[in-house]
N, C-alpha and C positions, 0 to 999 in steps of 0.2 A: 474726643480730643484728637486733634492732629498727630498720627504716628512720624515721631523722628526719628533720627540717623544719627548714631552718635559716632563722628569722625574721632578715632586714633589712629597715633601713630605706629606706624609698623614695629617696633619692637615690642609695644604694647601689645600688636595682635597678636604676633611673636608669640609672645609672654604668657599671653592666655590659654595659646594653642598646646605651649610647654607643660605649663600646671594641665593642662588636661591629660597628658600622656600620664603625668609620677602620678594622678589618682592612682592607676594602675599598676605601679611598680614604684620603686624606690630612689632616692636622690642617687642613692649610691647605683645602685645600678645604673640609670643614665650615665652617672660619671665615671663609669667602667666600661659602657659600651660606647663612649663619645671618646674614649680617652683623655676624660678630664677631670681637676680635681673637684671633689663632692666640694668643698667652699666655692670655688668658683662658680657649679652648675646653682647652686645655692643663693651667689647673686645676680646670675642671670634669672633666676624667677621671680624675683625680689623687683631690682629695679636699675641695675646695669644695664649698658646697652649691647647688645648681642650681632656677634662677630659672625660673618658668612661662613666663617670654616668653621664655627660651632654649628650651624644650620646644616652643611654638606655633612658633620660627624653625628647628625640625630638621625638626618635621611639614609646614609650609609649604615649606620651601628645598630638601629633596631627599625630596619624599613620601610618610613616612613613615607606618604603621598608627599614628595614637593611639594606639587598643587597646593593640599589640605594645608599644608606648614606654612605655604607663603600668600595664601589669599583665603582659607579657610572652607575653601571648595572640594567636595567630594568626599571621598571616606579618608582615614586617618591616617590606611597603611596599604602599600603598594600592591598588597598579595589579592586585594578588592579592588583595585581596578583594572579597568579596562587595559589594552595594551595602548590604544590611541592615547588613551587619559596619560599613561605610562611615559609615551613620547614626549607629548606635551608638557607634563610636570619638570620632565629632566631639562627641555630647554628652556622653564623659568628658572631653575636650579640655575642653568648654565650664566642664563641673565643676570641675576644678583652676582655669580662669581664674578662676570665681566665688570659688574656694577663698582665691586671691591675692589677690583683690581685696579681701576681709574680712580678710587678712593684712595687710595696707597700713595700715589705717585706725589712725590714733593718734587713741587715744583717750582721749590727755590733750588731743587740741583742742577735746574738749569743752565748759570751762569758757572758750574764746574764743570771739571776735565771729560766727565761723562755725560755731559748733556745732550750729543748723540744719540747713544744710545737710550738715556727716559725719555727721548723726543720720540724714537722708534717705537718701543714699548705703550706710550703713553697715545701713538697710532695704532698700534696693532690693539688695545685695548679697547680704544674707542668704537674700531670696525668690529669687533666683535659684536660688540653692543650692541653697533645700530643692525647686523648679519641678525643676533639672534631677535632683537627687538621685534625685526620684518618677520621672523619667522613666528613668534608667539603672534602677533598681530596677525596673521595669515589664518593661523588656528586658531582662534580665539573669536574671527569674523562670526563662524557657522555658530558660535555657540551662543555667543550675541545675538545673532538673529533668532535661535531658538526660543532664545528667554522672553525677547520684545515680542514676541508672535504670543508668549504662553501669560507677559502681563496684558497683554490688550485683550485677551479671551478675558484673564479673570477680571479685568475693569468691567467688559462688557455684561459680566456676570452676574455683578457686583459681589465678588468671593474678597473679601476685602486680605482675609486673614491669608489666602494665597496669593494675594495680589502684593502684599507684606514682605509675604515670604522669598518670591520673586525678584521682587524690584530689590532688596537686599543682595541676589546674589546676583542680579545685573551692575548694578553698585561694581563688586568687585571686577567684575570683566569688561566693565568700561575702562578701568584704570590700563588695558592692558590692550584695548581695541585705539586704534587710530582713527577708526571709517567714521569721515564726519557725518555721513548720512545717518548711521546708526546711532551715531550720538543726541543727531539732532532729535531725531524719533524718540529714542529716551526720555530726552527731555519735555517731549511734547506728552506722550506718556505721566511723566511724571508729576508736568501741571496738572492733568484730569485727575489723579491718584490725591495729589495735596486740594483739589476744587473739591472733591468727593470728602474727605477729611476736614474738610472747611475752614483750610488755612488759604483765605486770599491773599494773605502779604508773598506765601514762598510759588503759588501756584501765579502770582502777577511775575514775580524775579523771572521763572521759569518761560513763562510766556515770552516778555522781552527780551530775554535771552534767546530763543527758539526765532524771533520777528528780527533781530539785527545779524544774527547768521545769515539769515534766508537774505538780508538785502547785501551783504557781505560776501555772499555765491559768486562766483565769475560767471556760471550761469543761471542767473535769474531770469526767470520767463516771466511776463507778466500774464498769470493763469489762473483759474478756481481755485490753484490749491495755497498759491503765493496769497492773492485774498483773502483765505479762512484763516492763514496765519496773523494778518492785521486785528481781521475780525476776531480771535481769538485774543490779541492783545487789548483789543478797546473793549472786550467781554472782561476779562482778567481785571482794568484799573478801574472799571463800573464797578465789579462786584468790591472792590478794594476800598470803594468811596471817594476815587481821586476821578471826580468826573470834566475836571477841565482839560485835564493829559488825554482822557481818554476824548473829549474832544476836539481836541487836537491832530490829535493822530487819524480819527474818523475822519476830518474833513478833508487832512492831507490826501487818506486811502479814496477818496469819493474821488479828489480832482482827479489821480490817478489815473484810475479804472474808468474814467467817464467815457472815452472814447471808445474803448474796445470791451467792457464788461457792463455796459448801462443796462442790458437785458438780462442778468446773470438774478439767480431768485437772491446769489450771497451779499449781490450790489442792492440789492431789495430792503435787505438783511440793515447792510451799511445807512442805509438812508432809517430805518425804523429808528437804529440806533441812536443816531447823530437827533434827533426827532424827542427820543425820550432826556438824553443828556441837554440839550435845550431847554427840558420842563425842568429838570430838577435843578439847572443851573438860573432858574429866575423866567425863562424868555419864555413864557406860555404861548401865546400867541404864533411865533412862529414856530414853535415845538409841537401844539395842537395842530397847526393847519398840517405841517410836514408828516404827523403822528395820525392824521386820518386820512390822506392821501395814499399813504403806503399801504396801511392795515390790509385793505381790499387787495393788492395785487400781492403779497407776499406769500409764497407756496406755504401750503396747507398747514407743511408739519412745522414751520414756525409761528402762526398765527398764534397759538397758544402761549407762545410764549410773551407774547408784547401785549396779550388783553388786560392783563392786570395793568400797566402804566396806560395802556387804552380808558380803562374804567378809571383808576386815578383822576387823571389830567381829565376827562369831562366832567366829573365831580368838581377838582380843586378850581376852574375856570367857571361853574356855578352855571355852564350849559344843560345842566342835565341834574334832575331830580333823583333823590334816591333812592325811590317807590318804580325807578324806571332805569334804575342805572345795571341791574342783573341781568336784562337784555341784551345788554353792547359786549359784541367779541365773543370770543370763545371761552365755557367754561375754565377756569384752572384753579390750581390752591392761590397763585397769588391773585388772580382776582377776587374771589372771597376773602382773603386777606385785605384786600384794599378798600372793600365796602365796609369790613364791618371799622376798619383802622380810621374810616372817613365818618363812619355814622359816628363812630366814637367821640374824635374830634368835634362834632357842630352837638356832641349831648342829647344825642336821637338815641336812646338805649332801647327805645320799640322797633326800631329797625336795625340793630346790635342784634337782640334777641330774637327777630325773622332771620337775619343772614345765620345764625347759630346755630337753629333749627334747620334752616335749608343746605347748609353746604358744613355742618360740624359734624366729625367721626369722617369723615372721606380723605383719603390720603392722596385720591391721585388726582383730583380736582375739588376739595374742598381743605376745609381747614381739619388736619391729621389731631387726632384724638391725644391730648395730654401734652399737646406741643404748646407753646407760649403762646399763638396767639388763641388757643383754645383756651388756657387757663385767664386769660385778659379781656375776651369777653365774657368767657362765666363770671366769673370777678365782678363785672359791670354789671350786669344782670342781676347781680343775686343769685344765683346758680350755685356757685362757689361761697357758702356762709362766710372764710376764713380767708379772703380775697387775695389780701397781699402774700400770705405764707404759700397758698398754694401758686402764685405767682411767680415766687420768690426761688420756689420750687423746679420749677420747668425751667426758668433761667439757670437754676446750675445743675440741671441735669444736661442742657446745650454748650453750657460751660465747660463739663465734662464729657462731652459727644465729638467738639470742635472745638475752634481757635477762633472764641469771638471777636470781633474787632471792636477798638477802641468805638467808632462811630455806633457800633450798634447796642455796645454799653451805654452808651450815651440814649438812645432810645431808647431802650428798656427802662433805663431808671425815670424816663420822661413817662412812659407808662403807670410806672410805681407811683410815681406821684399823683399820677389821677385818679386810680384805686383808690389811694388813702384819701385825696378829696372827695370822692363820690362815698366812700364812706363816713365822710364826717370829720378825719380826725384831721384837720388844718397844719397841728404841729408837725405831724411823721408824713405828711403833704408836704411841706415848707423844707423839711430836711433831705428828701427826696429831689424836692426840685433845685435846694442849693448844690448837691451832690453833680445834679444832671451839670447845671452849671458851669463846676470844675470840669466835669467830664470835658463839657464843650470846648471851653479857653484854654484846655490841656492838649486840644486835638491838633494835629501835623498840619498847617497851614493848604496843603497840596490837599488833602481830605473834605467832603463835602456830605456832609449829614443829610439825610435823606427829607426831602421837602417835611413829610407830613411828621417826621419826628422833632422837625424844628416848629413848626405848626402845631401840635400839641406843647411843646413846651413852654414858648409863646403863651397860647392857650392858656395854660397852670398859672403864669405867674401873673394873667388881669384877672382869673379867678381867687387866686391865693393873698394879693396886697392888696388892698384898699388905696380905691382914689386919692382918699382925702389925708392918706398916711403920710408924715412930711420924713422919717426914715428915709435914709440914703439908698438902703438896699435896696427899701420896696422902688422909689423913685428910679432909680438905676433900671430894674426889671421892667417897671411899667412902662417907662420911656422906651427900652430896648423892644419890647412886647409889639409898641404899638408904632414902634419905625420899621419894624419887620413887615407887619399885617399893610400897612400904607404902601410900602415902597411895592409886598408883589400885588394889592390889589390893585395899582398903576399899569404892573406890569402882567394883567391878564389874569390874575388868579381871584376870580368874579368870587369865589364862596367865602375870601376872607372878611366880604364887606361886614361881615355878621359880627366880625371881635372889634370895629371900629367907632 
């Protein structure tokens, strides 16, 4: 499941950090070393809002880390840290006081006798501000970059649990860093950390967020690295299933880069791209021709990654046999994925249960042991006696791993339903496929379900209604069923002639 971030408010964090001291001592005591009264310290724990000069009377009276009190970094009590840490803590200390101090000012005294003078004050309070703001911003740069240097090890690691740990306390000293470069890198950081956690909705935010900066630059160069940011956003709303934005954005980055990056492996990259969002958006034909043009020049270490929509699209175009289709591209898990997802769909369970045997239990090019599409071929097979339960299984153990998306709920349940048809039972078929259904007409208009998931769906509902059924539903699905299979086998996708 996708790790989040639960934003409070500063009194809250406050509040929290307070109750962690009285574990250790007494209300009363607090309110004897703060000089204040134990009711009052009593509801500031509670749920008052909490005054700066109570803050400077907990770090004065029992000596307290600034730091720790005001951002919850480092140890508790000053006599543990460092003397740099030391520094630094007093001039956030100092920060918040300047912060109150411009809190204070009423500035309807304006229009009185003394308006002078809160005009004066209410300048001198402001430069403090921005005095110490520059200065925690100054020291807080080195520490910033410590921590982005120490999440991108653990990303690279994949230590997820200190990659957690990490980006949490980068979290706070962002709020305290200005340097836009640092931030931006966070946040590009932070997409890979939510894509790993298998939230595409907040690792897309992040990504387009990270891509309108960069063109937002006074200096943007047009370079490999400006590119990977495109490319990372049209990667981000693919995986999201919003595949018209992301081609959009693709074709804008192509015209782009055409002049000064057409030889670059990342403009390689861009064209495979633009190539498989073509297939999945209907247009076979010019997605295949685009999609096996590229395959051959794209450097090595992404070849792998585009052989499975390689293997797809020559299957779903009906160019290529399935006794011949393990040949084409480079092994990967999702190309095994997509052979057995395809033999599934045309009801070839002899060749379901060759690719099962040949690429099942392999994690780093075949289909990973006890993962959904493992549990949905054995299922198919008969491998699995109890097909849908252990099915049913693996979806909410991914459920609980990551942040599925609605589209691929909508998948899965297209799956379930053909379990329970290949098993026999019509009804827990039928309730399955009306399920998928909702899923579908529930889904965000900008979202695009993945060809072969709407293609089994499809699929279920001219195996599950009867022709000659005069039922509105069935009528409704069959007609739906077989103006889908018409319009893409018009449109290049040779292997749907078989549902017509």
């Amino acid at each position: 499941m996708s790790q989040q971030v639960v934003t409070k408010t500063f009194d809250e964090e406050i509040r929290e950090r307070l109750r962690t001291l009285v574990k250790t001592r007494s209300q009363s005591d607090l309110a004897r070393k703060t000089a204040t009264l134990v009711s009052t310290v009593n509801r500031y724990l509670k749920s008052t809002k909490i005054p700066g000069e109570f803050c400077t009377a907990v770090i004065n009276g029992l000596g307290v880390n600034p730091a720790w009190l005001m951002t919850g970094e480092g140890t508790p009590f000053l006599a543990d840290v460092s003397a740099g840490t030391s520094e630094m803590a007093s001039n956030l200390l100092e920060l918040v006081e300047a912060m109150n101090q411009v809190a204070k000012m009423k500035l309807g005294a304006l229009t009185g006798q003394h308006h002078l003078k809160v005009l004066r004050e209410l300048n001198d309070a402001l430069e403090r501000y921005e005095a110490l703001r520059a200065v925690l911003n100054k020291r807080t740069r080195s520490v910033f970059r410590e921590l982005l240097d120490s999440l991108r090890k653990a990303l690279q690691d994949m230590d997820m649990q200190r990659a957690t740990e990490v980006r949490k306390a980068a979290l706070q000293v962002s709020r305290l860093c200005d340097d836009p470069q640092l931030n931006v890198e966070f946040d590009g950081l932070q997409e890979f950390y939510e894509h790993i956690f298998g939230d595409q909705v907040k690792a897309l935010e992040l990504s387009r967020k990270v891509f309108v900066k960069s063109l937002a630059a006074s200096d943007v160069t047009m370079d490999k690295d400006h590119a990977a940011l495109a490319i990372n956003l049209v990667v981000s709303l693919h995986r999201a299933d919003r595949c018209r934005e992301a081609r959009r954005i693709c074709r804008a980055t192509l015209a782009l880069y055409e002049d000064v990056g057409s030889d670059w492996g990342r403009y390689k990259q861009l064209q495979a791209l633009h190539a498989v969002l073509n297939i999945e958006l209907g247009n076979m034909r010019e997605g295949l021709r685009d999609l096996h043009d590229t395959y051959p020049v794209l450097p090595d270490q992404m070849k792998r990654g585009f052989s499975g929509k390689l293997v797809e699209s020559m299957l779903l175009s009906g160019l290529t046999p399935l006794e011949y289709a393990p040949a084409i591209g480079e092994d990967s898990s999702a190309k095994a994925i997509a052979l057995v997802r395809f033999a599934a769909l045309v009801d070839d369970l002899e060749h379901v249960k060759s690719f099962l045997k040949k690429y099942g239990g392999d994690d780093r090019t075949g289909i990973p042991e006890d993962s959904i599409w493992d549990a949905y071929a054995r299922g198919l097979t008969g491998e699995n006696k109890n097909a849908l339960a252990g099915f049913e299984a693996a979806v909410n153990a991914e459920r609980g791993r990551i942040a599925v998306r609605p589209a691929q709920e909508f998948a899965y349940m297209a799956c379930a339903a053909h379990l329970a048809r290949v098993a026999g039972d019509d009804k827990k078929a039928r309730k399955y496929h009306d399920d998928a259904q909702a899923l579908l007409e529930g889904l965000d208009k900008q979202v695009n379900p993945q060809m072969l998931a709407m293609a089994l769906h499809h699929r279920n509902a001219l195996a599950l209604y009867p022709e000659d059924s005069k039922a509105k539903q069935t009528k409704d699905a069959r007609t739906a069923a077989l103006k889908f299979f018409k319009k893409h086998h018009e449109q290049g996708y040779g292997a749907f002639a078989k549902f017509l």
